[in-house]
Every structure is written in structure tokens, then in C-alpha cells.
C-alpha positions in Angstrom: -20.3 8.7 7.0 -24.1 9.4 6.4 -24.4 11.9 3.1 -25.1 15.3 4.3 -28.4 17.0 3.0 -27.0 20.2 3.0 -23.8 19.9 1.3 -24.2 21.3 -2.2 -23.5 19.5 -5.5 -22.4 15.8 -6.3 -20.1 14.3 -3.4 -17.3 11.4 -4.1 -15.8 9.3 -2.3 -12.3 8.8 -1.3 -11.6 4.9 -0.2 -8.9 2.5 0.9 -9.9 -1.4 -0.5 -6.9 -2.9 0.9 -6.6 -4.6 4.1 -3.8 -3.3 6.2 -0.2 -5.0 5.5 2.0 -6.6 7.8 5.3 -6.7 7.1 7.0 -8.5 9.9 6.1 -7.3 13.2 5.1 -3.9 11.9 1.9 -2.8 10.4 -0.1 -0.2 8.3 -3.3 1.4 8.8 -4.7 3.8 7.0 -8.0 6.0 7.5 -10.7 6.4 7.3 -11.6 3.3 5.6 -14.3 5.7 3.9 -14.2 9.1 2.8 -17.6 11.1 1.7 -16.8 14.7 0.8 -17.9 17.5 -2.0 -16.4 18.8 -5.1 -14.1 22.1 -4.2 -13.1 20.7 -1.0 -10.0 19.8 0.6 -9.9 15.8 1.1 -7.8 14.2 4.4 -6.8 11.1 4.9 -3.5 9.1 6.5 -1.6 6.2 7.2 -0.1 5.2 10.2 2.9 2.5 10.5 4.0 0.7 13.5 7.4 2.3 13.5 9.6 5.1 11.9 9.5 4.4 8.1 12.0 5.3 5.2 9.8 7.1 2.7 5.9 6.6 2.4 4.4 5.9 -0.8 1.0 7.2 -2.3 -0.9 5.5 -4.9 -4.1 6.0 -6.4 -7.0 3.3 -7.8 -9.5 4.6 -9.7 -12.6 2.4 -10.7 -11.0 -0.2 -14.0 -7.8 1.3 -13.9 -4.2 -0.1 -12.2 -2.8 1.7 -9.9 -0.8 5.2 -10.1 2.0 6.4 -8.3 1.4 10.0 -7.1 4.2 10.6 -4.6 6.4 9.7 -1.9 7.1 11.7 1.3 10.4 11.4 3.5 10.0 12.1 7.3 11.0 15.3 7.3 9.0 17.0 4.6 6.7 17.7 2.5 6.0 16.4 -1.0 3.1 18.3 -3.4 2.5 17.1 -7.2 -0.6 18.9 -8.5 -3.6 18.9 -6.4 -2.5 16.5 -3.8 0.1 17.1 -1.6 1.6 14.7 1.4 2.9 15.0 4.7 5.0 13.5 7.3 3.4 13.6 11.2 4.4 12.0 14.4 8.0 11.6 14.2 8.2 9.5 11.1 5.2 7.4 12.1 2.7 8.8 10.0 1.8 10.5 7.0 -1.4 12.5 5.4 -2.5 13.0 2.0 -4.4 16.1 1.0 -6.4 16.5 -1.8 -7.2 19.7 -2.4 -10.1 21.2 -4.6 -11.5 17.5 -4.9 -12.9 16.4 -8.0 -15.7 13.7 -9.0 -12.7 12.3 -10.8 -10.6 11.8 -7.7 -13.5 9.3 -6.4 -11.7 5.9 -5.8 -9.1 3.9 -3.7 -6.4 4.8 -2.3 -3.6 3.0 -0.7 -0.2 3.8 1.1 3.0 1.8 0.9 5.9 2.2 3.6 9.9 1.6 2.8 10.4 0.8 6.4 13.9 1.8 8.5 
């Protein structure tokens, strides 16, 4: 997404690096493949798996650094640690993680894991 003049402050962005992964027939996608958005706001983005999943696990990259665990969400509820906060949609087929009051320190990849039924 094209920066937007208008939007006050320093934006960062919010990314996924790794390709989706097949595990068997079933797949993951996650979006957007890029996210552009301003300190103070709330940050969306989500995974989708081919078929009702176990427990869906968030992970964060940020730029030189491994990656960190920052929750898991079942299908039936919610899950918040700090800032960001997950959630299941669609029947167990989905999930969305929320950033919210995004930080310049939040910029970098992100990357969901399912535990698959």
C-alpha cells in the first residue's frame, strides 16, 4: 500500500516473509503480505488454513532477531498478552491478530503456525 501523505508521524510496517506452508493437503495463508500503518493505531492482520485447526500460533520477527512466541488462540476464544491480542473467525478456519496502539518497534515479520485437527 502506497504511504499516505496525510497520515501524521513515522509509519511501520507490519510483514509476513514466509511463503505459505503446506502441510499435507492443507494450507496457510496469511494477509496482507504487507502492512503500512501509523504509530497509535490498531494493526490487523490474519491467517487462514485450509481446514479447522487445533490452536493457532503467533510469532513475531523483528529485523536481526529470532523469532518470539507471542500467543496461541484455540477456536473458541480469544487470547490477549499486552498490546496484541488474537482471535479465532470462521468456524476454526481462521484467525486475526490485533495490534493495538502500534509502535515503530512492532515494525517486522510476522508469521502464523497452525496445530492442525
Amino acid at each position: 500500500s502506497p504511504r499516505n501523505p496525510l497520515m501524521p508521524g513515522p509509519t511501520l510496517q507490519l510483514f509476513f516473509c514466509f511463503p505459505p506452508v503446506s502441510c499435507s493437503e492443507a494450507q496457510v495463508d496469511q494477509s496482507p503480505q504487507l502492512l503500512v500503518t501509523g504509530e497509535g493505531k490498531v494493526s490487523t492482520m490474519s491467517c487462514a488454513f485450509t481446514s479447522k485447526y487445533q490452536t493457532f500460533h503467533w510469532y513475531q520477527q523483528l529485523q536481526g532477531r529470532g523469532l518470539t512466541y507471542l500467543l496461541s488462540v484455540s477456536p473458541q476464544e480469544n487470547a490477549t498478552e499486552q498490546r496484541f491480542m488474537g482471535q479465532p473467525l470462521e468456524d476454526g478456519k481462521r484467525s486475526s491478530l490485533h495490534i493495538t496502539d502500534s509502535q515503530l518497534g512492532d515494525s517486522g515479520s510476522y508469521l502464523c503456525a497452525v496445530r492442525a485437527q
